[in-house]
C-alpha positions as CSV (number, residue, x, y, z in Angstrom):
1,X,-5.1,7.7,-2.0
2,X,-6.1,4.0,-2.5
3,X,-9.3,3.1,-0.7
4,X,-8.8,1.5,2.4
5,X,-10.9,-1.4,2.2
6,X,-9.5,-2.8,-0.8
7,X,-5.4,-1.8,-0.4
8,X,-3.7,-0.9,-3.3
9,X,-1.5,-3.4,-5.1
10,X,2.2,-3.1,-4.8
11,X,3.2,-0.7,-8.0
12,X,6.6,0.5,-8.1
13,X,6.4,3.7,-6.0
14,X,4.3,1.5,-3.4
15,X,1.0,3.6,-4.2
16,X,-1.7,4.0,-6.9
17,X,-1.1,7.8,-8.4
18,X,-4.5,9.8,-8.0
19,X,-5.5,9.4,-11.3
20,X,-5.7,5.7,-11.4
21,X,-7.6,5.0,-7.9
22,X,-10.0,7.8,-9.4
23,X,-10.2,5.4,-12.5
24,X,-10.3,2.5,-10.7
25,X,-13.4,4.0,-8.3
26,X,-15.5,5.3,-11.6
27,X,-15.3,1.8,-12.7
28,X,-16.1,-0.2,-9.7
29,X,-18.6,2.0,-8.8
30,X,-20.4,1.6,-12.7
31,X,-19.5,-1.7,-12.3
32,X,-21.2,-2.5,-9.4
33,X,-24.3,-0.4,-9.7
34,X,-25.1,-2.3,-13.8
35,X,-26.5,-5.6,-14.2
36,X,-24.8,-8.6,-15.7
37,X,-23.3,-8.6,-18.9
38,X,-23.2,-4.9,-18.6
39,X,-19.8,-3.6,-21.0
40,X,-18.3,-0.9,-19.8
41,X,-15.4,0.1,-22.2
42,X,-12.3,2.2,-20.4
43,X,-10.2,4.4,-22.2
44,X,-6.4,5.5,-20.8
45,X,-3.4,6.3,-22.8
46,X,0.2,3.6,-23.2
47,X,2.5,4.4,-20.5
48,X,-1.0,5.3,-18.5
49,X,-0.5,1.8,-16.5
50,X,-3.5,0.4,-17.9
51,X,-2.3,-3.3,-16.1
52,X,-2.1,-1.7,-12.8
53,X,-6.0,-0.4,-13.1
54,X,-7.4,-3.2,-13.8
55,X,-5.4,-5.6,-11.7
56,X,-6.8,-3.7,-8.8
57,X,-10.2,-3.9,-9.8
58,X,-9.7,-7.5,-10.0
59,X,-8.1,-7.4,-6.6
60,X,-10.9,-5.5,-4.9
61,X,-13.7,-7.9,-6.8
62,X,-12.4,-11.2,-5.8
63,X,-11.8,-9.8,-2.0
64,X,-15.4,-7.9,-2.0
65,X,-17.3,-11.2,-3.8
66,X,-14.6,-13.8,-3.9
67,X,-16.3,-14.9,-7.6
68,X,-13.6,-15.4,-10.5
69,X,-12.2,-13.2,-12.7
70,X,-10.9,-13.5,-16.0
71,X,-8.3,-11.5,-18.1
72,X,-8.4,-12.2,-21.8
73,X,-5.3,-11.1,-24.7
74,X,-5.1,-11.2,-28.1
75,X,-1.5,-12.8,-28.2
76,X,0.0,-15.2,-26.0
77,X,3.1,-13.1,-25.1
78,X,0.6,-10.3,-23.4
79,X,-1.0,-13.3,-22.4
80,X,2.2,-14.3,-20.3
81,X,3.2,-10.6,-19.5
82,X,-0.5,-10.1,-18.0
83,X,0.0,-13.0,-16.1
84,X,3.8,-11.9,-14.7
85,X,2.4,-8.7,-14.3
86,X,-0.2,-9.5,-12.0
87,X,1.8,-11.8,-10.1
88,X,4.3,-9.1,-9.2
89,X,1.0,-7.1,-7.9
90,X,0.8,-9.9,-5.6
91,X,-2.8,-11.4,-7.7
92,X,-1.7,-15.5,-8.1
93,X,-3.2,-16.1,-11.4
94,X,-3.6,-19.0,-13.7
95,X,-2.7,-19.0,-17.6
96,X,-5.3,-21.0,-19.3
97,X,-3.7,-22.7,-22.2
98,X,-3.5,-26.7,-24.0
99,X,-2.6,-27.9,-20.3
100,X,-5.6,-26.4,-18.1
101,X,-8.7,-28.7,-19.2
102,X,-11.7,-26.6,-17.2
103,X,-12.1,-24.2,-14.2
104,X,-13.1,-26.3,-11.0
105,X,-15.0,-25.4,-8.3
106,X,-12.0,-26.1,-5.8
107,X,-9.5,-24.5,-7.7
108,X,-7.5,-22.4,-5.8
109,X,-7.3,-19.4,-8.0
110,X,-9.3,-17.0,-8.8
111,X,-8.1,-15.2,-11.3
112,X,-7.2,-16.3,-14.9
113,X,-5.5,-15.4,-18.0
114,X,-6.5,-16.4,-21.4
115,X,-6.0,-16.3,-24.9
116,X,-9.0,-15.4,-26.7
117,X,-8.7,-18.7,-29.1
118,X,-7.7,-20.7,-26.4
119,X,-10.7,-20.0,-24.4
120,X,-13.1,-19.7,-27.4
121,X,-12.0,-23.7,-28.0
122,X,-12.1,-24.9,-24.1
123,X,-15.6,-23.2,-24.1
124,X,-16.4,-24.6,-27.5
125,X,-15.9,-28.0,-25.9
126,X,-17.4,-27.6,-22.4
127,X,-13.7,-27.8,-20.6
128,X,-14.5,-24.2,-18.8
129,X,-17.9,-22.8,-17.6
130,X,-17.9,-19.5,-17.9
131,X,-21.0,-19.3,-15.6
132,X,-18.4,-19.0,-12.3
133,X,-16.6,-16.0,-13.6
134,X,-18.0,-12.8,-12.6
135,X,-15.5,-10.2,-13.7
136,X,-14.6,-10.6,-17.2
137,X,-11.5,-7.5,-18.0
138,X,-11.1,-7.5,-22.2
139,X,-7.5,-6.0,-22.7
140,X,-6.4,-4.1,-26.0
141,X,-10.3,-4.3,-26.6
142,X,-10.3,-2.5,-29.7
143,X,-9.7,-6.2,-31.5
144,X,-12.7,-7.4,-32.9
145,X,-11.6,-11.5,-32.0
146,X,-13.1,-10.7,-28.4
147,X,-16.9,-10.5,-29.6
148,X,-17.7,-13.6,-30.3
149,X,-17.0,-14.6,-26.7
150,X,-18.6,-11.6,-24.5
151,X,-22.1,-13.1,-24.6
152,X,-21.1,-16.5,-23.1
153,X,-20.1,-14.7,-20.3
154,X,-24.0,-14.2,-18.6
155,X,-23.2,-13.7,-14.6
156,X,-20.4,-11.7,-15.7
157,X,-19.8,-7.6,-15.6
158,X,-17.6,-6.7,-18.4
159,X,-15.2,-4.0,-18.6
160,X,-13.0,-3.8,-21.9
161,X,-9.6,-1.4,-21.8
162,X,-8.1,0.3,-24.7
163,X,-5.9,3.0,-25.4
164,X,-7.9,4.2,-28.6
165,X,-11.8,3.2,-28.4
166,X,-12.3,2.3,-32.4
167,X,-12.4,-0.6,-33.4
168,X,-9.8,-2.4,-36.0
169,X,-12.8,-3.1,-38.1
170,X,-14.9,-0.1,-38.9
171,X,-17.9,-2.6,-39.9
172,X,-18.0,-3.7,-35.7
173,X,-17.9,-0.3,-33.8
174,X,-17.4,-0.2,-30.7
175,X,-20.8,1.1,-29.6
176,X,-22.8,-1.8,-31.0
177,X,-20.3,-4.0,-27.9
178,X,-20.1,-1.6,-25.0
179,X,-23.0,0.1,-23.3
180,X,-20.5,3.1,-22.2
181,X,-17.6,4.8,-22.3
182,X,-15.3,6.0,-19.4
183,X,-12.5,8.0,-20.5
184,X,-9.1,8.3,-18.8
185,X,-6.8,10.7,-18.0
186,X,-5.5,12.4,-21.2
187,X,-1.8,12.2,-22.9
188,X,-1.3,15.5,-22.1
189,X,-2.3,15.8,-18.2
190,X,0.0,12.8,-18.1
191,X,2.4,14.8,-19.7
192,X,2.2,18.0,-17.5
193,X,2.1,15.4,-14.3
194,X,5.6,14.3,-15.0
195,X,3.8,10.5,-16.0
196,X,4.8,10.6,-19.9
197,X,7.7,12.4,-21.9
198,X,7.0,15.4,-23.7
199,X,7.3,15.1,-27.4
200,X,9.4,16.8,-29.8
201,X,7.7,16.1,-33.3
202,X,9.4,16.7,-36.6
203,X,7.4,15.7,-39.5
204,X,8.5,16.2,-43.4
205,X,5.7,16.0,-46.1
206,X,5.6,13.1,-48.2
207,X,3.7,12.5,-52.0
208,X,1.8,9.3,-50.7
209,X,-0.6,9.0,-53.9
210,X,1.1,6.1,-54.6
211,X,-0.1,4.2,-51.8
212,X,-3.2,2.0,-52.1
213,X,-5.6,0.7,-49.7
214,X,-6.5,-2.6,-48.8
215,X,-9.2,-4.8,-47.7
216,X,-9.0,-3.8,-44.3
217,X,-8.7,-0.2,-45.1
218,X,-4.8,0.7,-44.3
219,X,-2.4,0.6,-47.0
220,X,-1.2,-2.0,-48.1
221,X,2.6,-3.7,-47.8
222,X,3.7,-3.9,-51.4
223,X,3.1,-0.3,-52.5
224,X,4.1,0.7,-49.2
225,X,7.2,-1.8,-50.0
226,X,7.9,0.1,-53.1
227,X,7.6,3.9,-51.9
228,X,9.7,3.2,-48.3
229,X,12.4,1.2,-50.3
230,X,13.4,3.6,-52.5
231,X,16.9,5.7,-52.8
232,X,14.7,9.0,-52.1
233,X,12.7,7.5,-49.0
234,X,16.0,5.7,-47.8
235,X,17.8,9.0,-47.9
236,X,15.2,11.3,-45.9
237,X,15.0,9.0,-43.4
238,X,19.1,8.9,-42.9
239,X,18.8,12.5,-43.3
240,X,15.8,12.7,-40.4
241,X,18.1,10.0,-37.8
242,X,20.9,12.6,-38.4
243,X,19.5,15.2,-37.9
244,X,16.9,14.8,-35.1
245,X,18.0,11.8,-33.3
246,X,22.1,10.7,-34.3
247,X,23.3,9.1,-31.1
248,X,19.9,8.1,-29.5
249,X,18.1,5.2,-28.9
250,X,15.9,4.8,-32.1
251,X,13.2,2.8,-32.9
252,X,12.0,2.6,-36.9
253,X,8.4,1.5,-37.5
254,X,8.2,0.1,-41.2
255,X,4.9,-1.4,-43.1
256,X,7.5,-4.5,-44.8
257,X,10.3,-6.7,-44.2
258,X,11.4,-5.5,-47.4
259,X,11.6,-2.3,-46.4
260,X,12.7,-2.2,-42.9
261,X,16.5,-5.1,-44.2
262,X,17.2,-2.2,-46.3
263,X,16.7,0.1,-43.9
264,X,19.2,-2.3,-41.4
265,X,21.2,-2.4,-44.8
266,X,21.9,1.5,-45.0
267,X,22.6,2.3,-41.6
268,X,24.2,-0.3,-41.2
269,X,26.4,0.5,-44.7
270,X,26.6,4.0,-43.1
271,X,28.2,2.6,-40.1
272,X,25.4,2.7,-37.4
273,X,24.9,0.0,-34.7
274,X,21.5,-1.2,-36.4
275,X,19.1,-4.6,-35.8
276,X,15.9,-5.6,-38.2
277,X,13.3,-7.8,-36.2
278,X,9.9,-8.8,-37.8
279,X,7.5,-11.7,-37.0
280,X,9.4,-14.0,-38.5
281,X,12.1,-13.6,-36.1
282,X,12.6,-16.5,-33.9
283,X,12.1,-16.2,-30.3
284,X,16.1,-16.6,-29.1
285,X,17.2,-14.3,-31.4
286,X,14.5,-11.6,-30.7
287,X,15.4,-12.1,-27.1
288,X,18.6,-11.5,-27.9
289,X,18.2,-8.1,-29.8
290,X,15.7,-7.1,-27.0
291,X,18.4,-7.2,-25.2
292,X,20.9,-5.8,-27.1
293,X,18.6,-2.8,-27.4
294,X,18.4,-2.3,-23.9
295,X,21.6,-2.7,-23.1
296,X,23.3,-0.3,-26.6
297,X,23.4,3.0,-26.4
298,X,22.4,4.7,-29.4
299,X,21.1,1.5,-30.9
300,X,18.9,1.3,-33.8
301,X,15.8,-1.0,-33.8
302,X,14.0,-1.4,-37.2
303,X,11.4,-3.3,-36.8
304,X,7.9,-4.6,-38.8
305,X,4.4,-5.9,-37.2
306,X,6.2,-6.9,-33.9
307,X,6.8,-4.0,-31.6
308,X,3.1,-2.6,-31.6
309,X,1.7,-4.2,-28.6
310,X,3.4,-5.9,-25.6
311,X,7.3,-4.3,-25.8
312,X,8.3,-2.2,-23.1
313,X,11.7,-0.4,-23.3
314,X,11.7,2.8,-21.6
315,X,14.9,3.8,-22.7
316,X,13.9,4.6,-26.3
317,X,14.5,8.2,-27.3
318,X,13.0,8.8,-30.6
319,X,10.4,6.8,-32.9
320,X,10.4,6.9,-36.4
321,X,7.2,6.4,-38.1
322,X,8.9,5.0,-41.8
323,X,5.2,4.6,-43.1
324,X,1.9,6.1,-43.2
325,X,-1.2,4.4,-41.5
326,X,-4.4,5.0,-41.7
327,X,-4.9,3.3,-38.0
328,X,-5.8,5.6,-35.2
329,X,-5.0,2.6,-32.6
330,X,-1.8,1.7,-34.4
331,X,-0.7,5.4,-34.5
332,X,-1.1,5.9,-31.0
333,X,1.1,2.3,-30.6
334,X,3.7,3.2,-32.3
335,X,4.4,6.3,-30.6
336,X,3.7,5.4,-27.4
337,X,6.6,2.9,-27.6
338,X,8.7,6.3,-26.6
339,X,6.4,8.0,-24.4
340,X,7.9,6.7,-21.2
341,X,8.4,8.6,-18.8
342,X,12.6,8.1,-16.5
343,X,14.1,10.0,-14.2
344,X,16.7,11.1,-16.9
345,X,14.6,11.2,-19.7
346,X,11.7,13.6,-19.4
347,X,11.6,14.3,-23.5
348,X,11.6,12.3,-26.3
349,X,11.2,12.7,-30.3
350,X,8.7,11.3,-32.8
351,X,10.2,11.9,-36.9
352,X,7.2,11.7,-38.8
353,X,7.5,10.5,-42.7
354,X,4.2,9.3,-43.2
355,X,1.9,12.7,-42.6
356,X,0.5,10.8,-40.0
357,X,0.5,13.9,-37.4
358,X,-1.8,15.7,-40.3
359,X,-4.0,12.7,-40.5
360,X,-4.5,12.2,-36.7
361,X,-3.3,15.3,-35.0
362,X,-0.1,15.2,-33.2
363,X,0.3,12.6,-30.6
364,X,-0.5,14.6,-27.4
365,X,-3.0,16.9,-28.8
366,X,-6.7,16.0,-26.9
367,X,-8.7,13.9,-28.5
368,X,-12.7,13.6,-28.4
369,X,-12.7,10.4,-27.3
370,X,-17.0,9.8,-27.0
371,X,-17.1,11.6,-30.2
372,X,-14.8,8.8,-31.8
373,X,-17.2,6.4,-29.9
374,X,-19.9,7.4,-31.2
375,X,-19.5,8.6,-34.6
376,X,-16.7,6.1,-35.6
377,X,-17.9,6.4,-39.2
378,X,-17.8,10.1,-39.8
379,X,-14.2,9.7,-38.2
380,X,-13.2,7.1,-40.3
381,X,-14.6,9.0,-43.5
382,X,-12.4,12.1,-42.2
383,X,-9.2,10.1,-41.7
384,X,-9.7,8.8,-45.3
385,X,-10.3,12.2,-46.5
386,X,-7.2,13.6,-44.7
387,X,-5.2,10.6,-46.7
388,X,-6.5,11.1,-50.2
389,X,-4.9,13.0,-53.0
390,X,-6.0,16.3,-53.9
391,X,-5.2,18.2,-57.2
392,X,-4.6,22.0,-56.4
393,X,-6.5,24.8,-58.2
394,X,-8.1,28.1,-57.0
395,X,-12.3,28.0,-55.9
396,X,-13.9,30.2,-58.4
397,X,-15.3,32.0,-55.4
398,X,-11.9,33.0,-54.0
399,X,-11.0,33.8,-57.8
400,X,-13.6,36.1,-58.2
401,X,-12.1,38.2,-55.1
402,X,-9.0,39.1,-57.7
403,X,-10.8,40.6,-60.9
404,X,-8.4,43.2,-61.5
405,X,-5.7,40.4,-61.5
406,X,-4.8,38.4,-65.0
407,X,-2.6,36.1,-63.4
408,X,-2.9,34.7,-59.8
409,X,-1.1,31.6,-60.8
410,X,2.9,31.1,-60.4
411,X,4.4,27.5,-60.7
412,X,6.5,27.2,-57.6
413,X,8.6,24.2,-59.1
414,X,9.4,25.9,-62.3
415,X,10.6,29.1,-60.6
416,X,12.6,27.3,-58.8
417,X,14.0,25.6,-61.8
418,X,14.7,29.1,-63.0
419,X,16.8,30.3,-59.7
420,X,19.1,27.4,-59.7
421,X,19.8,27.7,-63.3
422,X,20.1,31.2,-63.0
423,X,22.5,30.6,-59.9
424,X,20.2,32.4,-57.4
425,X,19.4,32.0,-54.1
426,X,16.4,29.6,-53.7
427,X,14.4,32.2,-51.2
428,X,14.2,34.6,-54.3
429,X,11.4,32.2,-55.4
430,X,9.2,33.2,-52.2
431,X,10.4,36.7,-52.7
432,X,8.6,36.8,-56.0
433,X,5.6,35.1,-54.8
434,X,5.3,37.3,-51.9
435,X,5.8,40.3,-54.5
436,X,2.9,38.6,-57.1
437,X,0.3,38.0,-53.8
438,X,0.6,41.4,-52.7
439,X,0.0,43.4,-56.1
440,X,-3.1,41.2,-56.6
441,X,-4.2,42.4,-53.3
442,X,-3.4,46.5,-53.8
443,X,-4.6,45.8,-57.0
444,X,-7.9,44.7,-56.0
445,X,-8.2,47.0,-53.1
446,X,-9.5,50.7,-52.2
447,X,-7.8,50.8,-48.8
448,X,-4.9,48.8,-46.8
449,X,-7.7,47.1,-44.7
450,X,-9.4,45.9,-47.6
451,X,-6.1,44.2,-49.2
452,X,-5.2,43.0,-45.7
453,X,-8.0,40.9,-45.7
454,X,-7.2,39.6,-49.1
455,X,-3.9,38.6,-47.8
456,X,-6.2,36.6,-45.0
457,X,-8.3,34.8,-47.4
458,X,-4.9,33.3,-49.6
459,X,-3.7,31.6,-46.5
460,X,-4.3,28.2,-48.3
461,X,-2.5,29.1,-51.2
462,X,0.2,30.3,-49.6
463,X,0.3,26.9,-47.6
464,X,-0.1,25.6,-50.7
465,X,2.9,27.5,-52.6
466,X,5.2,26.9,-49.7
467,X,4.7,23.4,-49.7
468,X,5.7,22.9,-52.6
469,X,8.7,25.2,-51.9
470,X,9.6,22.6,-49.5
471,X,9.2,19.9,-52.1
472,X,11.8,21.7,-54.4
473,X,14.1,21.8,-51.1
474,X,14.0,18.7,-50.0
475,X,14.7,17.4,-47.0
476,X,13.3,20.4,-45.1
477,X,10.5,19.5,-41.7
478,X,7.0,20.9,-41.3
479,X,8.4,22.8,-38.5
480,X,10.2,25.0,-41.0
481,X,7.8,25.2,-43.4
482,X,5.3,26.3,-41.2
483,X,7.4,28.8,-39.7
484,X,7.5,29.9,-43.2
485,X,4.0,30.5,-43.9
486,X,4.1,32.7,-40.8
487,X,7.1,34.8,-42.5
488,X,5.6,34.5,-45.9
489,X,1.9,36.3,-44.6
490,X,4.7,38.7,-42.1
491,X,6.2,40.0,-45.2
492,X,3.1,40.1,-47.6
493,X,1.1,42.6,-45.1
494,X,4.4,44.8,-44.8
495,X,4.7,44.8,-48.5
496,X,0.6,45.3,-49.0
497,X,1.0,48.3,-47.1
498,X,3.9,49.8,-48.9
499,X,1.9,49.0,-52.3
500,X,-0.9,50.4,-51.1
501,X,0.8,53.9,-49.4
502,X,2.4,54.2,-53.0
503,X,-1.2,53.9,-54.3
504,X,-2.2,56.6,-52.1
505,X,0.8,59.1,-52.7
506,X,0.2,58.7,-56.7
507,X,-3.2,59.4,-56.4
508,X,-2.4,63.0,-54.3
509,X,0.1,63.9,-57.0
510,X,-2.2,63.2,-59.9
């Protein structure tokens, strides 16, 4: 319940929800107890109501020590939704932009909202002094523009707030700015409290050694461009709307404007109600799609660069990740875009074509959030990992396990080949692999145990095989082809112990 000397602010269901006045406590408690300039870094999922939190702490610090408090953004759009926000809380706020010259003594507010360049260049030329504020609240903190003005701050107590604590520049963790961590309540607890909407993930694997990295260590627009824009890309993803999310509200997340017009150009081709909106966009007609989107059902939103950070439409249905990122925050942004939670709409679907769930984890799995915090380095070197190419060929040491075997290879692709010329069913190709895996476990065997746990230890080339099964398929989802590993191991035991039994029985009859 919210603590009685500092009310709660007016939120939609009139209350704080338990997790957020617990949140709010921690911090004002931490707060309170550190010394200036202290940076205290907090941690809660989109959709969490990260707004809400730390609006009430600035409530309860400008009625506990009536000092100032100051909310910088990153953009001036969540520089003016801040500022709406907290004024529907019932917190008058100022906007400090070209018009606001310095922050006097006698001003009536106490709480402001800045740009981060904006205030960098009134500070710059002694128009605001920074020595009256002493809340500073960083929002979206994991953007590296904020540094260079926390240490003007020196009466101030700092809290930064973030979804995903690593920072956008692996070269400035997070660690060397905040003294600590406080981590929120996680995507799945929201989940299970009816807060967020429960995903329904389909992912399809896709060749990405063509992508190249840039500068700032994502991949970068132009091969991006090149992969996402072409017939074969264009085609999954039509084939992934239709078949996971025809008739819902859809938003398409692309790495270029190149890209995501011919996207808008096939959907729209294949008659689908379908808008493209980048940065370049002017600001009447975005507002007009916005509300076009909100107001069309089933409507198709392909967007680039612009619908990351500071959209809310809880009406979306299903997100469509049309690219690959190697950005933990921009992962989580993305998705989160569809996470909210209505009153009709407890579920929602995220259609993976980037491998992005196998580079992250799915979206509501937990996440070792002080880990990432700590080691963002070894994190960022296993993200990279998970994203590079690796040729496929059998460790000698498992190899050794098979000596009785002359061949433990069998070229997936070419068998394939061999069933469609031959006009055979395509699943006669994991037939015969199935078959080829279980002789070279009898084979290299003495009992059904023994080759049972030879069947264990070629899990990964099974994965392997049926992956590129699903390659020869085509427009199949991980969901199927992991159910088909599953299968694939079901039937290589059953057939390991027939093998073997047969091995048995002509041994009694010699």
């Amino acid at each position: 319940m919210p603590n009685k000397l500092y009310p709660a602010l007016n939120t939609t269901s009139g209350t704080l929800y338990d997790y957020q006045e617990k949140d709010i406590q921690t911090l004002f408690d931490k707060m309170e107890q550190a010394s200036c300039n202290y940076k205290l870094l907090y941690q809660l999922p989109t959709g969490g109501g990260k707004t809400v939190i730390f609006s009430e702490i600035a409530n309860r610090f400008i009625s506990k020590y009536d000092q100032k408090v100051m909310i910088l953004t990153h953009r001036q759009e969540l520089c003016n939704q801040t500022s709406a926000t907290l004024k529907s809380f019932g917190l008058k706020n100022k906007i400090i932009n070209s018009a606001v010259k310095q922050l006097n003594r006698k001003d009536k507010y106490r709480c402001y909202v800045a740009m981060v360049e904006t205030l960098n260049n009134r500070i710059a030329d002694g128009l605001v002094d920074t020595d009256e504020v002493g809340l500073l609240i960083i929002d979206e903190a994991h953007h590296n523009s904020f540094q260079k003005l926390l240490d003007k701050f020196s009466n101030a107590r700092i809290i930064g707030v973030t979804a995903t604590p690593f920072s956008s520049d692996i070269n400035s963790p997070m660690r060397s700015t905040y003294n600590e961590l406080v981590i929120g309540e996680g995507i799945s607890s929201l989940i299970e409290k009816g807060f967020l909407a429960k995903p329904a993930i389909w992912r399809y694997d896709v060749e990405l050694n063509t992508l190249q990295t840039g500068a700032h260590g994502d991949f970068t627009t132009s091969t991006s461009d090149d992969l996402y824009s072409s017939p074969a890309m264009l085609d999954l993803l039509l084939h992934a709307y239709q078949e996971h999310s025809k008739n819902k509200k859809t938003l398409i997340f692309n790495n270029g404007i190149f890209t995501s017009k011919a996207v808008c150009k096939m959907f729209s081709d294949a008659g689908y109600d379908i808008r493209h909106l980048d940065n370049e966009t002017s600001a009447t007609e975005r507002a007009e799609i916005l509300k076009w989107l909100k107001v069309t059902k089933g409507a198709i939103l392909t967007s680039v660069s612009i619908l990351t950070t500071g959209f809310d439409e809880p009406s979306i249905q299903t997100v469509i990740l049309n690219r690959a990122t190697t950005s933990l925050t921009l992962y989580h942004q993305m998705i989160g875009r569809g996470s909210r939670r209505l009153p009709n709409k407890k579920n929602f679907s995220i259609i993976d074509l980037g491998n992005n769930t196998d580079r992250f984890g799915a979206w509501n799995a937990e996440v070792d959030w002080q880990y990432v915090f700590e080691n963002p380095e070894a994190y960022s070197e296993s993200v990279h990992a998970q994203s590079s190419h690796e040729a496929h060929h059998m460790p000698s040491e498992m190899r050794s396990k098979f000596p009785n075997s002359l061949e433990i290879s069998f070229d997936i692709q070419k068998a394939y080949q061999a069933a469609i010329d031959n006009q055979e069913k395509a699943g006669s190709v994991i037939t015969e692999s199935v078959n080829q895996h279980a002789h070279m476990c009898a084979d290299n065997s003495d009992t059904i145990s023994e080759a049972i746990a030879l069947a264990d230890e070629l899990k990964k080339e099974i994965e392997w095989r049926v992956k590129q099964y699903g390659k020869c398929l085509g427009k199949v989802t991980k969901n199927y082809l992991e159910w088909l590993q599953e299968d694939y191991m079901t039937k290589l035991k059953a057939l390991i112990q027939e093998l073997k039994s047969q091995q048995v029985l002509q041994k009694v009859a010699v």
